[in-house]
TIVEX-171225 format. One record per residue: x, y, z of N, C-alpha, C, O in turn. Coordinates in steps of 0.2 Angstrom, whole numbers. Atoms other than C-alpha are relative to their C-alpha. Example, Ala and Ser with C-alpha at 12.3 -4.5 7.8 and 13.67 -1.06 7.14 Angstrom:
2
+-------+-------+-------+-------+-------+-------+-------+-------+-------+-------+-------+-------+
!  n.xx !  n.yy !  n.zz ! ca.xx ! ca.yy ! ca.zz !  c.xx !  c.yy !  c.zz !  o.xx !  o.yy !  o.zz !
+-------+-------+-------+-------+-------+-------+-------+-------+-------+-------+-------+-------+
!     4 !    -6 !     0 !    62 !   -22 !    39 !     4 !     6 !     0 !     9 !     5 !     3 !
!    -4 !    -6 !    -1 !    68 !    -5 !    36 !    -4 !     5 !     3 !    -1 !    11 !     4 !
+-------+-------+-------+-------+-------+-------+-------+-------+-------+-------+-------+-------+
END
This chain:
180
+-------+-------+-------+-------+-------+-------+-------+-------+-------+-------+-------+-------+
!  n.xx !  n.yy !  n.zz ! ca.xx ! ca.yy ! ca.zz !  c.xx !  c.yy !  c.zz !  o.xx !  o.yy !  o.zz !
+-------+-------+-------+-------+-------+-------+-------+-------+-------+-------+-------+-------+
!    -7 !    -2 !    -1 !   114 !   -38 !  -361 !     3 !    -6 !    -4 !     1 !   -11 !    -4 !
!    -4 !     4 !     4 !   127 !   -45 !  -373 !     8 !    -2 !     5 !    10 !     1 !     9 !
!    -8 !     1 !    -3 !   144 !   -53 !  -367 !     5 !     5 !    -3 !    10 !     8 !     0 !
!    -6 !    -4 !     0 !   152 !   -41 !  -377 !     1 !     6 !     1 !     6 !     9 !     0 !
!     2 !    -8 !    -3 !   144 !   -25 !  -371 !     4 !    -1 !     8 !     5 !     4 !    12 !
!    -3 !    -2 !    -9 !   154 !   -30 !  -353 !     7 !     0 !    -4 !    10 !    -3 !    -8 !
!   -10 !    -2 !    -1 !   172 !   -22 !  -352 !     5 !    -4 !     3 !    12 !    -4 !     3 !
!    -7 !     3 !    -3 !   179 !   -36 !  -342 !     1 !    -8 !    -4 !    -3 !   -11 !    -8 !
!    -1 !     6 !     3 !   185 !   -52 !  -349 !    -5 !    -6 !     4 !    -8 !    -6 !    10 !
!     7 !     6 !     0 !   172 !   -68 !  -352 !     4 !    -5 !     4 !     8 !    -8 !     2 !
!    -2 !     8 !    -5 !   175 !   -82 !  -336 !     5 !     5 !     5 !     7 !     1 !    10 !
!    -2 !    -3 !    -5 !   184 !   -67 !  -325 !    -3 !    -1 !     7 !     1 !     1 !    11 !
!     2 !     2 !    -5 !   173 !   -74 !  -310 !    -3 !    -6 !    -2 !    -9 !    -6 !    -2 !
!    -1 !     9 !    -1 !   174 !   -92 !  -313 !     4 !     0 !     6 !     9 !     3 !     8 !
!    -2 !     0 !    -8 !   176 !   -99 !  -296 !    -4 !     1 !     4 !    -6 !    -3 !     9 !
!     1 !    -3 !    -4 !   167 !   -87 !  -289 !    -9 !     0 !     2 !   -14 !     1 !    -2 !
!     7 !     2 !    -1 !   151 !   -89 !  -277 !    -1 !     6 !     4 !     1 !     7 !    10 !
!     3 !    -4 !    -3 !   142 !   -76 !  -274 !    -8 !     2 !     0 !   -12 !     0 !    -5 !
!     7 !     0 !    -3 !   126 !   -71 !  -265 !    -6 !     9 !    -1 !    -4 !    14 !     1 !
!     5 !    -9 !     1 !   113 !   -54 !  -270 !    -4 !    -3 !     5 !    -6 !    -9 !     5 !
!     7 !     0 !    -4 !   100 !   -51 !  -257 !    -4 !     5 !    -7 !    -2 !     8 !   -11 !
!     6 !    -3 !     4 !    83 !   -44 !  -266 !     5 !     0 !    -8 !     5 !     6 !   -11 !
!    -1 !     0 !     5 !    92 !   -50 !  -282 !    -5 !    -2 !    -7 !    -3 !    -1 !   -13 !
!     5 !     2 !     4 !    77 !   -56 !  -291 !    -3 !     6 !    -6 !    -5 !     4 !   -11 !
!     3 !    -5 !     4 !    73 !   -38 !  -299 !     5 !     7 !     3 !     9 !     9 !     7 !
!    -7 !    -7 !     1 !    81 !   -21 !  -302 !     6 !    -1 !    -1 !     8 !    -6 !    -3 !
!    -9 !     1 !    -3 !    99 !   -18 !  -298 !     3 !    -6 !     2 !     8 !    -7 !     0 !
!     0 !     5 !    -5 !    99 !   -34 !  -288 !     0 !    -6 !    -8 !     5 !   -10 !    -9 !
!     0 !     4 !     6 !    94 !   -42 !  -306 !     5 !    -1 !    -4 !     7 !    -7 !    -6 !
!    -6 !    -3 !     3 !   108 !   -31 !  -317 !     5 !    -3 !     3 !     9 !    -5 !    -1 !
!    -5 !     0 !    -1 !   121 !   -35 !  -307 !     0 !    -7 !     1 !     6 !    -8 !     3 !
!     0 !     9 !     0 !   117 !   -56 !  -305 !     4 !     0 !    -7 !    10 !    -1 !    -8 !
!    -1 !     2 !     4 !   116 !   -56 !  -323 !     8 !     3 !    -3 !    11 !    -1 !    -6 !
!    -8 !    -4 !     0 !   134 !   -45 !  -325 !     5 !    -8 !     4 !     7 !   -13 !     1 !
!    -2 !     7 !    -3 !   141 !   -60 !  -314 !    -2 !    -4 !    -2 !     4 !    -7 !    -2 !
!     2 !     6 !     4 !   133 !   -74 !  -321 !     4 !     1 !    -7 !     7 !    -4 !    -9 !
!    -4 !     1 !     8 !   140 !   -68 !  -340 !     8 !     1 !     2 !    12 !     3 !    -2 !
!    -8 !     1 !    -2 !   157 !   -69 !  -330 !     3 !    -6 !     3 !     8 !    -8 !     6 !
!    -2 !     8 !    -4 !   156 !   -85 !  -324 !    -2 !    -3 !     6 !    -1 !    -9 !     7 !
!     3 !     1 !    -7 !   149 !   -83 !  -306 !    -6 !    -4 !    -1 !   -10 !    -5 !    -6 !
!     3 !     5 !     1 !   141 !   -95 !  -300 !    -5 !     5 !     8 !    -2 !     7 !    13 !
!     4 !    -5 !    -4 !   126 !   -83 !  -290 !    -8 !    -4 !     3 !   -12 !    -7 !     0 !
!     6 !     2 !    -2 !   113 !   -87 !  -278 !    -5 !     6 !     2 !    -1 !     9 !     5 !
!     3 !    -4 !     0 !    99 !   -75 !  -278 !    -7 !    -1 !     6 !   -11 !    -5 !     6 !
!     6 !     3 !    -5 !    86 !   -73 !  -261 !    -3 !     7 !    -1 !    -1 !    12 !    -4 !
!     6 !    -3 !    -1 !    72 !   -63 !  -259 !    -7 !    -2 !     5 !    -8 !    -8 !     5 !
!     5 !     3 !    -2 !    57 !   -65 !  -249 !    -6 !    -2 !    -3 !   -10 !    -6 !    -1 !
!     4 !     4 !     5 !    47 !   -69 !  -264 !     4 !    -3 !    -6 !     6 !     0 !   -10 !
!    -5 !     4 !     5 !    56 !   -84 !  -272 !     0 !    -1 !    -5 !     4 !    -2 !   -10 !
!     1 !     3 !     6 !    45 !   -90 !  -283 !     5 !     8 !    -6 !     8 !     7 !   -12 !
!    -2 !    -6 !     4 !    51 !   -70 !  -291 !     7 !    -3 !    -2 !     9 !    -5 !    -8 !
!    -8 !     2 !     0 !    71 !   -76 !  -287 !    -1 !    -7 !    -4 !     4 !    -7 !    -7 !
!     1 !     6 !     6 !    67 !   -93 !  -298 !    -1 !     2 !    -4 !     2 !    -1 !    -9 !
!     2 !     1 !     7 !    58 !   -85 !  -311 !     9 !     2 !    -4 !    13 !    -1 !    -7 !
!   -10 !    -1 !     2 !    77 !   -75 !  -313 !     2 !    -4 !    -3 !     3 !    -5 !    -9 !
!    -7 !     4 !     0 !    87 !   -87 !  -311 !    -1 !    -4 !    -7 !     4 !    -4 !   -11 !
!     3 !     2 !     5 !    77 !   -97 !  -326 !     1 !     4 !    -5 !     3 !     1 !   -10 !
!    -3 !    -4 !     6 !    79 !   -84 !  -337 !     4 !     3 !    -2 !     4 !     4 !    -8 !
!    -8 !    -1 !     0 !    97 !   -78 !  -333 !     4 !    -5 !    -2 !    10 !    -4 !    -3 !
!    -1 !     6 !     0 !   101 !   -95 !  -334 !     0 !    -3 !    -9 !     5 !    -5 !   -12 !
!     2 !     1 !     5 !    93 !   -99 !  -349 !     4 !     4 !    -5 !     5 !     1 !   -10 !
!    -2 !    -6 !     3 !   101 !   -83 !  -357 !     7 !     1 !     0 !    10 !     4 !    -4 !
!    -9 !     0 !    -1 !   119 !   -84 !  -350 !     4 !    -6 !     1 !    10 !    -6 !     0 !
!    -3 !     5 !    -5 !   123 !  -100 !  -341 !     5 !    -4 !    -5 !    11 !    -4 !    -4 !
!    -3 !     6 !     1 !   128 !  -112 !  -353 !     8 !     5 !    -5 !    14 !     3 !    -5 !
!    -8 !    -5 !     4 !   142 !   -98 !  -363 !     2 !     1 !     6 !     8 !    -1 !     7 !
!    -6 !    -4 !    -3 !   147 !   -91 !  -348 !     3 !    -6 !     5 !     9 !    -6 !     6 !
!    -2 !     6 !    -5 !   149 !  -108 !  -337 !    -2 !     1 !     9 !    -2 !    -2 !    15 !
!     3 !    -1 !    -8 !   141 !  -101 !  -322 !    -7 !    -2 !     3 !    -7 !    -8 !     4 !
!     4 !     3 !    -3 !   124 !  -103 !  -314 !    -5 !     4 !     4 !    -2 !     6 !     9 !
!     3 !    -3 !    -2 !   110 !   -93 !  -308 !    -6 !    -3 !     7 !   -11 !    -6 !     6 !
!     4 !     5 !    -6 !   101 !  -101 !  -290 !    -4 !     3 !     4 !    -2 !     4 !     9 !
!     7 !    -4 !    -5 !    83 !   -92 !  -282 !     0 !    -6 !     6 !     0 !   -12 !     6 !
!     1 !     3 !    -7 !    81 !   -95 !  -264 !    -5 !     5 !     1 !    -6 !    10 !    -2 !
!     6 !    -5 !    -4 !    66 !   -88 !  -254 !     4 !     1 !     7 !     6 !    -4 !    10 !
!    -4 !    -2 !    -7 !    74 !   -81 !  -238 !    -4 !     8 !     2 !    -6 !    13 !    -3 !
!     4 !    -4 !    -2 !    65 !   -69 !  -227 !     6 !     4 !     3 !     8 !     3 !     9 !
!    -7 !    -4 !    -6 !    82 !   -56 !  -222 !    -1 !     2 !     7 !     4 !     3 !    11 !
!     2 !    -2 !    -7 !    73 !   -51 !  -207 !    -1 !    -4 !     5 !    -3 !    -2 !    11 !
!    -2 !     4 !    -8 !    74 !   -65 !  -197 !     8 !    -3 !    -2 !    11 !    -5 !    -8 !
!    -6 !     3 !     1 !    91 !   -71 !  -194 !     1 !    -7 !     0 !     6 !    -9 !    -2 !
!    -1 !     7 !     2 !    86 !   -88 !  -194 !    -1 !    -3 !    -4 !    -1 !    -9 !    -5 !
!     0 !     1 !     7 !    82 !   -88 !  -210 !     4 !    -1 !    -6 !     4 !    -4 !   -11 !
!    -5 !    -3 !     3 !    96 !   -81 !  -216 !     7 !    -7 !     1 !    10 !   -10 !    -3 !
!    -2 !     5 !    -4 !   106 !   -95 !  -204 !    -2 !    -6 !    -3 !     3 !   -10 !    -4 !
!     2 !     3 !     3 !    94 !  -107 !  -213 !     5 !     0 !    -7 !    10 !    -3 !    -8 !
!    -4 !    -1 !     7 !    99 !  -102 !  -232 !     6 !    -2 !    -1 !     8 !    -6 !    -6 !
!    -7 !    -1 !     1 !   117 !   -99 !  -228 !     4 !    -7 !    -1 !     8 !    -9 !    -5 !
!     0 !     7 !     0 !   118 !  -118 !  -222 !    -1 !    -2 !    -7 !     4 !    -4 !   -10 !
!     3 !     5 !     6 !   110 !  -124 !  -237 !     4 !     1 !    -7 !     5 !    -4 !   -11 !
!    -7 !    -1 !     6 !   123 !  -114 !  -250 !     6 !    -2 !     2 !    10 !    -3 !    -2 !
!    -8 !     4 !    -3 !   139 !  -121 !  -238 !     0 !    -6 !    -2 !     5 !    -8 !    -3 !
!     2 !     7 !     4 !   132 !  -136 !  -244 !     1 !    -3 !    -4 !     2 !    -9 !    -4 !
!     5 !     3 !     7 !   125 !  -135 !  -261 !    12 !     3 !    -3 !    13 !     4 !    -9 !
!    -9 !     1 !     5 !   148 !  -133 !  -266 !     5 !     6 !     5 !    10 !     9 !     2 !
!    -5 !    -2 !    -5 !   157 !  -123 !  -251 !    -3 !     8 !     2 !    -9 !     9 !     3 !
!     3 !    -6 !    -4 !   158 !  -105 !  -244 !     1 !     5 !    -7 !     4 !     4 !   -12 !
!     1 !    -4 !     3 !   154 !   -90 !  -253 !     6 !     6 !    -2 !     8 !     9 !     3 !
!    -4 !    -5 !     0 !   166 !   -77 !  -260 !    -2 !     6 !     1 !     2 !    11 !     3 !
!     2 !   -10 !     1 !   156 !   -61 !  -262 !    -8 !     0 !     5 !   -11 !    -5 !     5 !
!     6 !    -4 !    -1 !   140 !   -54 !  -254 !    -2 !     7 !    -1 !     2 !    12 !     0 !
!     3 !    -6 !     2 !   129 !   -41 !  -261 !    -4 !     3 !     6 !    -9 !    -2 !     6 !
!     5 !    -1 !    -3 !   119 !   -33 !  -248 !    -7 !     5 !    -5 !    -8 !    11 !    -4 !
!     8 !    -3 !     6 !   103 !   -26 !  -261 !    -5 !     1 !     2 !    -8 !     5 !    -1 !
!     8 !     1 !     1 !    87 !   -31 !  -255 !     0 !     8 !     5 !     4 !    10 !     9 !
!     1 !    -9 !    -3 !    79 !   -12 !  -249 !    -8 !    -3 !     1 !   -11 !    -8 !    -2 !
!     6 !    -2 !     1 !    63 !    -7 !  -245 !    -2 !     9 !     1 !     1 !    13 !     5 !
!     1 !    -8 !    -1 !    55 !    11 !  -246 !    -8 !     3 !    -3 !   -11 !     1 !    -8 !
!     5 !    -4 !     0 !    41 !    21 !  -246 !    -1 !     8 !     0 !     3 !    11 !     5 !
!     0 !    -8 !    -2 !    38 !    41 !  -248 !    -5 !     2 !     8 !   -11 !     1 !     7 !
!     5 !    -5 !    -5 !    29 !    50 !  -231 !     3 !     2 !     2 !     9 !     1 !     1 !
!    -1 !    -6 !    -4 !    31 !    64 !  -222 !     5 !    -4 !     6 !     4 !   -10 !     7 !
!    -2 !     2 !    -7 !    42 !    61 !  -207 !    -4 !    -1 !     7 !    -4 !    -6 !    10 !
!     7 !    -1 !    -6 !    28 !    67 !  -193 !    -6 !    -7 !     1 !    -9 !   -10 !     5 !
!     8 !     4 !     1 !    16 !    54 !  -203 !     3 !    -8 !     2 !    -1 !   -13 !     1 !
!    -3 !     4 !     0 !    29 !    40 !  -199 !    -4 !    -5 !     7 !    -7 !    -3 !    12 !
!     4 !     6 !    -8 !    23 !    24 !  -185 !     7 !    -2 !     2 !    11 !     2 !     1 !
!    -6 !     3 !    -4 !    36 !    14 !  -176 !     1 !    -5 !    -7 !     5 !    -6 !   -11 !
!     2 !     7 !     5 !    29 !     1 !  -187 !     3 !     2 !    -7 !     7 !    -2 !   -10 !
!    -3 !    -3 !     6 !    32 !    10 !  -203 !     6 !     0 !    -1 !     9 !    -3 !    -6 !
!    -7 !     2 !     1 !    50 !    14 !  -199 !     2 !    -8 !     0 !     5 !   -10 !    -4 !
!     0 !     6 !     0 !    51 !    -4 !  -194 !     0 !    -4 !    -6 !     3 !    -9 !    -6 !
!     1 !     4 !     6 !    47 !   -10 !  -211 !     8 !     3 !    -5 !    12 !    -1 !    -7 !
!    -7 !    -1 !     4 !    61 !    -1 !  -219 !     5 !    -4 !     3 !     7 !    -9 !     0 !
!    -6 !     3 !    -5 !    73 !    -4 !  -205 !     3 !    -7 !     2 !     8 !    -8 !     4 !
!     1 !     8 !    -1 !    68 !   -23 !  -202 !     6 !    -4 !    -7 !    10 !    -9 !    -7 !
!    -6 !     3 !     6 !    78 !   -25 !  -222 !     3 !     3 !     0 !     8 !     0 !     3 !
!    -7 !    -2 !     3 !    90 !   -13 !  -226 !     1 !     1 !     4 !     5 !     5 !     2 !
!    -8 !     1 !    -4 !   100 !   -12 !  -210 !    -1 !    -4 !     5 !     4 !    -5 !     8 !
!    -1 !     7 !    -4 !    95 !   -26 !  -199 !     2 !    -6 !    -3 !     6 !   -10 !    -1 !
!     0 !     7 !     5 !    94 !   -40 !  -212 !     8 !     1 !    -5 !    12 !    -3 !    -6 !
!    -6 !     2 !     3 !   109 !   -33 !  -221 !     5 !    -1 !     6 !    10 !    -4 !     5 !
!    -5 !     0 !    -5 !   118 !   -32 !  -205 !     0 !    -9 !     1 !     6 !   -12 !     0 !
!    -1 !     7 !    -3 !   113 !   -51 !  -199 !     2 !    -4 !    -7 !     4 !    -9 !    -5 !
!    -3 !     3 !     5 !   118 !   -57 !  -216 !     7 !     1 !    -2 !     9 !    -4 !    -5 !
!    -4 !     0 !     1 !   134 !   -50 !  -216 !     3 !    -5 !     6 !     8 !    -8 !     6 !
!    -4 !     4 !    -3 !   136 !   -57 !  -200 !     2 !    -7 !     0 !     7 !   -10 !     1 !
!    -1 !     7 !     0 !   132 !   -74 !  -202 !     5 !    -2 !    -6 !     7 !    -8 !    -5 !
!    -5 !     1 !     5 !   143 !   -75 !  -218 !     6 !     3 !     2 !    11 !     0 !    -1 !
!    -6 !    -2 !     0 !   156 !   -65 !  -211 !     3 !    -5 !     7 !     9 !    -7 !     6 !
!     0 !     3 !    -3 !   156 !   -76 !  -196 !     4 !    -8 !    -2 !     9 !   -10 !     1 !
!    -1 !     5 !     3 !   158 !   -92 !  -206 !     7 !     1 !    -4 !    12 !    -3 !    -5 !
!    -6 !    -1 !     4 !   171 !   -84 !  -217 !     6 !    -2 !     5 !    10 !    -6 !     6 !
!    -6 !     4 !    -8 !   182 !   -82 !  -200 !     2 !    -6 !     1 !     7 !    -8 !    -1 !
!     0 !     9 !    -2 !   178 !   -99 !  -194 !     6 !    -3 !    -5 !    11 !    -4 !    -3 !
!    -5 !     4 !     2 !   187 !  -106 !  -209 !     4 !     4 !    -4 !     5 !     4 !   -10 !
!    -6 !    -7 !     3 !   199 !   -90 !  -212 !     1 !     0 !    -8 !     6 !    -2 !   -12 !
!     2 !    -1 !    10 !   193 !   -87 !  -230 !    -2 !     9 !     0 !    -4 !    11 !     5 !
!     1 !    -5 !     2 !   193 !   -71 !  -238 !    -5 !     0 !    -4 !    -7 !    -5 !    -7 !
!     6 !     3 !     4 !   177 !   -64 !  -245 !     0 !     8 !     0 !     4 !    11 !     3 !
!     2 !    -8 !     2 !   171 !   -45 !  -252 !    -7 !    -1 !     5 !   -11 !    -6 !     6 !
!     7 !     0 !     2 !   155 !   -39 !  -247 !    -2 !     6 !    -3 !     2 !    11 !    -3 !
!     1 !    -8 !     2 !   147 !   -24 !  -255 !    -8 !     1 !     2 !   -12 !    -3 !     1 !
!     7 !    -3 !    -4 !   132 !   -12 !  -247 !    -2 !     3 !    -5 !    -1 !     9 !    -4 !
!     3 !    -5 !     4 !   122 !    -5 !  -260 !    -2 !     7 !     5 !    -5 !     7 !    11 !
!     3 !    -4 !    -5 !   118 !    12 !  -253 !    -3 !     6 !    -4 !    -5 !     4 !   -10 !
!     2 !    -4 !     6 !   110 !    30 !  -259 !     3 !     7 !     2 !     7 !     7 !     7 !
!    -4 !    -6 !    -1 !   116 !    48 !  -259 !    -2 !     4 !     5 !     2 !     7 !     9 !
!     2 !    -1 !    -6 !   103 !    52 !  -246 !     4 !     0 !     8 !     2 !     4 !    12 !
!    -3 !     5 !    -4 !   116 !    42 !  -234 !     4 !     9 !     3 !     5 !    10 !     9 !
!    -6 !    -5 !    -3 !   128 !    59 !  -234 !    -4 !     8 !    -3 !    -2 !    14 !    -2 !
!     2 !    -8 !     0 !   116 !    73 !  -240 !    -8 !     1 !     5 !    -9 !     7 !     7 !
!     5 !     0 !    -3 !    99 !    67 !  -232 !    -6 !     1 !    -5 !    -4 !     4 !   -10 !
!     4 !    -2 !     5 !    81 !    68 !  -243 !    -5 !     0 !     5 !    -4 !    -2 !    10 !
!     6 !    -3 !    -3 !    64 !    73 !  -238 !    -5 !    -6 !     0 !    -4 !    -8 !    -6 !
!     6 !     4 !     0 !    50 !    60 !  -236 !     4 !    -8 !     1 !     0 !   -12 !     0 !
!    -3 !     7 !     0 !    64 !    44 !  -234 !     3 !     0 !     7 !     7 !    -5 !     7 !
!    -4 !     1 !    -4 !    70 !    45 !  -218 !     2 !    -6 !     3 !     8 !    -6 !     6 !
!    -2 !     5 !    -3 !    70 !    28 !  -212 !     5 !    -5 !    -7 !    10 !    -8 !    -6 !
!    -6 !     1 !     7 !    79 !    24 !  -230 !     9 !     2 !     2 !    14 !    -1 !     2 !
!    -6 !    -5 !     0 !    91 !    37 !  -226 !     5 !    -1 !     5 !    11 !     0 !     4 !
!    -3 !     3 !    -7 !    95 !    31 !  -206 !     4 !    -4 !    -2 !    10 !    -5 !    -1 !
!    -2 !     9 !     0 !    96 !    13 !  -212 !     7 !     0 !    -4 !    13 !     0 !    -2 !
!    -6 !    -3 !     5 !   107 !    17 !  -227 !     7 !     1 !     3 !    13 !    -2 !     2 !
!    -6 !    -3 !    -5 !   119 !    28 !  -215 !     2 !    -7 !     3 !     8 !    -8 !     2 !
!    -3 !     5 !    -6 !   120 !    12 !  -202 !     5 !    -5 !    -6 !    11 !    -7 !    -4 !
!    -4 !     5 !     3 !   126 !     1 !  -218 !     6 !     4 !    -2 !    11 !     1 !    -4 !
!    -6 !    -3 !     2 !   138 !    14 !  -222 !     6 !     1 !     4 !    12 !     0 !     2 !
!    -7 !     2 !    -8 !   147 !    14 !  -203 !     1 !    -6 !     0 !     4 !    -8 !     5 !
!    -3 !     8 !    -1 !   147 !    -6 !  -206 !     7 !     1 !    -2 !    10 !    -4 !    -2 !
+-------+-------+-------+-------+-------+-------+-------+-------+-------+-------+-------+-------+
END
């Protein structure tokens, strides 16, 4: 991606600290590095960090020093909330409270519905709507506390409003971030 392929002006999120869950790869990637070539200063978690480090190194490398922003891999596991409660600590820290949250990180698998475990839906369910849920909380939480305004946004999928065949715990969880 080039700075001049983006439509919004260069340092437009200068200031601005924001957090992608699962931004280490896909979408979660795309849109660090769109923010980063804008000046965001972006910290990126995943439960596999070393992945969110190699990013940040290479987004970094590739955008930081033109756009003035900063790409930052964490390992955080969303599905515990004191992980999450860890992390957040550790970025109120590393230069104050955050303006934005992505909630991104997913997980999914194709089966039948019938063929589904407790445990299987549970693997979805564990990230995309309990881990985004306690991450919003614990940031929207802190936002409160020191009465700051902050975005968040919910990646979701279409299934959310039409339903699809073999995703159903995708499609639940999806739905619950949509009634957030």
């Amino acid at each position: 991606m080039n700075i001049d392929d983006l439509m919004y002006k260069p340092g437009l999120m200068k200031g601005e600290r924001i957090l992608v869950t699962g931004g280490g790869t896909g979408l979660g990637k795309v849109m660090t590095e769109a923010f980063l070539m804008l000046g965001a200063q972006v910290y990126i978690c995943s439960r596999r960090g070393s992945v969110c480090e190699e990013t940040a190194a290479e987004l970094n490398a590739l955008h930081a020093q033109a756009s003035g922003g900063k790409v930052t891999g964490l390992a955080c596991d969303i599905r515990r909330h004191e992980a999450i409660t860890e992390m957040l600590d550790g970025i109120w820290l590393d230069g104050g409270a955050l303006t934005g949250l992505v909630n991104n990180a997913a997980g999914n698998f194709i089966s039948r519905t019938e063929d589904l475990s407790p445990r299987a839906f549970d693997a979805i369910a564990n990230i995309v709507f309990r881990g985004s849920f306690y991450m919003t909380l614990d940031c929207g939480k802190r936002w409160l506390a020191e009465g700051r305004k902050a975005s968040v946004l919910s990646i979701l999928t279409t299934w959310v409003w039409n339903g699809s065949a073999f995703t159903v715990p995708s499609a639940m969880s999806k739905a619950g971030l949509n009634a957030m």
